[in-house]
Structures are given as C-alpha cells and as structure tokens.
TIVO-542338 format. One record per atom (N, C-alpha, C): residue in one letter; x, y, z. Coordinates in steps of 0.05 Angstrom, whole numbers, plus 32768, in hexadecimal, padded with zeros to 4 digits. Layout:
! residues N
AXYZ ...
END
This chain:
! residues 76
X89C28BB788C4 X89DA8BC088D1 X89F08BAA88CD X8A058BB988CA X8A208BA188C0 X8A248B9688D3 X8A328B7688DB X8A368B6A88EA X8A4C8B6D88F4 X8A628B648904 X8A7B8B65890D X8A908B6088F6 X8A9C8B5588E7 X8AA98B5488DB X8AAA8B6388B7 X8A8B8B5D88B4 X8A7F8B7588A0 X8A8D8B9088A8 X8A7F8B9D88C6 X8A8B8BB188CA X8AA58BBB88CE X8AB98BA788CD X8ADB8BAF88D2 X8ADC8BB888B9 X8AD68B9F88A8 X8ADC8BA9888B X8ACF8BC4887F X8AC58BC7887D X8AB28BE1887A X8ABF8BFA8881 X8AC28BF0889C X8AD08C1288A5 X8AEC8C108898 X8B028C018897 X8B1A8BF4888E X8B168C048872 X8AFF8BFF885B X8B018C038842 X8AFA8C2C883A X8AE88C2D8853 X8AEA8C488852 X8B048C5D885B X8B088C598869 X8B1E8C598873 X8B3A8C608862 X8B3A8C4C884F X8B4D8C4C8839 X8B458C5B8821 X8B288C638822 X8B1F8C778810 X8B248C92880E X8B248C96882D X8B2C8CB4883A X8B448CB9883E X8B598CAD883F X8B728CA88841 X8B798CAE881D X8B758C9C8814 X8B7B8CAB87F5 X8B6D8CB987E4 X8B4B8CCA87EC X8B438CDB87E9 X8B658CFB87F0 X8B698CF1880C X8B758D02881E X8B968D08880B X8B9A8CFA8805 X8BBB8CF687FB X8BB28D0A87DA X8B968D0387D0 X8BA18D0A87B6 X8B998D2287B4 X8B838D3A87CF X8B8C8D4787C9 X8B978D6187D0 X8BB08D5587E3 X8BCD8D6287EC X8BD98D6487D0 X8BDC8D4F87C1 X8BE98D57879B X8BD48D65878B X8BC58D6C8794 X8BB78D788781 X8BBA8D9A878A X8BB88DA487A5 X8BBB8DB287B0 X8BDD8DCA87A7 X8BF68DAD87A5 X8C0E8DB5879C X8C0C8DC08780 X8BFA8DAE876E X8BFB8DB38757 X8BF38DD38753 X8BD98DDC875D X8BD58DEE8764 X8BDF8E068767 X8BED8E058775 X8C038E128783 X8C178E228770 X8C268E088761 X8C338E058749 X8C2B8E1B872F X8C128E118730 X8C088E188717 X8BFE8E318718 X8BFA8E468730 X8BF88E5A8732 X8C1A8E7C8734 X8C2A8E618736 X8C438E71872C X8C4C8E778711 X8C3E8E8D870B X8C488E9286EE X8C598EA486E1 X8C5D8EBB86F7 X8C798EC886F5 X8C958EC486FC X8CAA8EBF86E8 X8CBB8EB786EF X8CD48ECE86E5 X8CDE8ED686F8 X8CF78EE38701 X8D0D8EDF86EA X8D0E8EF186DB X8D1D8EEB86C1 X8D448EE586CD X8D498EF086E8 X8D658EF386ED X8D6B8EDD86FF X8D538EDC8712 X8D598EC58724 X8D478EA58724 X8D378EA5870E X8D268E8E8710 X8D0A8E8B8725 X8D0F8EA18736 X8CF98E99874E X8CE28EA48739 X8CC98E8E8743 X8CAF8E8B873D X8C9D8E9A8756 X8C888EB68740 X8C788EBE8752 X8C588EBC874C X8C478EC58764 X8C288EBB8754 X8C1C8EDD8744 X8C268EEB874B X8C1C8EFE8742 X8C2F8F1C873A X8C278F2D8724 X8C398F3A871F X8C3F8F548731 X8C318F5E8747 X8C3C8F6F8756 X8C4C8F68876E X8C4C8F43877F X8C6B8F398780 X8C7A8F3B876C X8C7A8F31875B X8C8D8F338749 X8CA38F4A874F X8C888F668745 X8C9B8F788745 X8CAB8F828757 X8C908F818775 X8CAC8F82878F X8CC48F6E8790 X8CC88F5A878F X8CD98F4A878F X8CF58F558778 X8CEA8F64875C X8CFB8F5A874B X8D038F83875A X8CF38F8A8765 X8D038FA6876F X8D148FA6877D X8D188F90878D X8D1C8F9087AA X8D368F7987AD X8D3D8F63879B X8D488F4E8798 X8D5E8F5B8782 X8D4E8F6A876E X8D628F6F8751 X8D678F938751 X8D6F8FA48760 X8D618FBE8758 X8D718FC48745 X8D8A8FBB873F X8D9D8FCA8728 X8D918FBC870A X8D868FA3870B X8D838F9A86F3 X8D688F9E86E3 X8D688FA886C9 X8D578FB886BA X8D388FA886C2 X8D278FB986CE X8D068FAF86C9 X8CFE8F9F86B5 X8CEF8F8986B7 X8CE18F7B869D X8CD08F918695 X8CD18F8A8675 X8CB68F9F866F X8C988F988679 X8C988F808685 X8C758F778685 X8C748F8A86A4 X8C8C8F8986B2 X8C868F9986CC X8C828FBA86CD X8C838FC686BC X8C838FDB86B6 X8C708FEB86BC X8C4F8FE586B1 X8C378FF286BB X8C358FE286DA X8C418FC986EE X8C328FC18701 X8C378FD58721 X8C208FD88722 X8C1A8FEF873D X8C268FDA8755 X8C498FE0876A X8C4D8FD38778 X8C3A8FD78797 
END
C-alpha cells in the first residue's frame, strides 16, 4: 500500500489522466458531429445529416427555388 506522499502523487497523476482522457474526447465527439453533415443546401449553405431533412428544410426554407435532383426520389 502507497505511503503518504506516494499517494498524493498517484492520485495527482491519475487525475490528470482523466482530465485529458476527458478533454479529448469532447473533440472527438465535435468531429463527429461534423463529419456526419453531408448535405449541404445548394442556396443557403446550411449543412444537414440526412437527406429527408434536407428535403424538409429545402421545402420549407426555399419553396420557390427549383428541387435538387438528388432530392427528388427522397420520401419527406
């Protein structure tokens, strides 16, 4: 069993393990996130994760401006 000062350190070093376990992965999480937006809104730039947002959005945001063709077959 660790002794008194053994043990500050110890907990101190774990401590700092879980702390930047913890930090890296909140960025990994964003990246995530990110990288799941692959539709992007040809008129306004907004990024969506999937193509039946998409199409509500591009109905609902754009209705006068011509349909993409990829939206064409998607069931809203």
């Amino acid at each position: 069993m660790a002794r008194g000062q053994q043990k500050i350190q110890s907990q101190q070093k774990n401590a700092k393990k879980a702390a930047e376990k913890k930090k890296s992965q909140g960025a990994d999480q964003k990246t995530a996130a990110k990288a799941a937006l692959v539709h992007t809104c040809p008129v306004c730039r907004t990024q969506m994760p999937d193509p039946k947002t998409f199409k509500q959005h591009f109905e609902s945001k754009h209705p006068k401006s011509p349909m993409p063709p990829e939206l064409a077959d998607v069931q809203a």
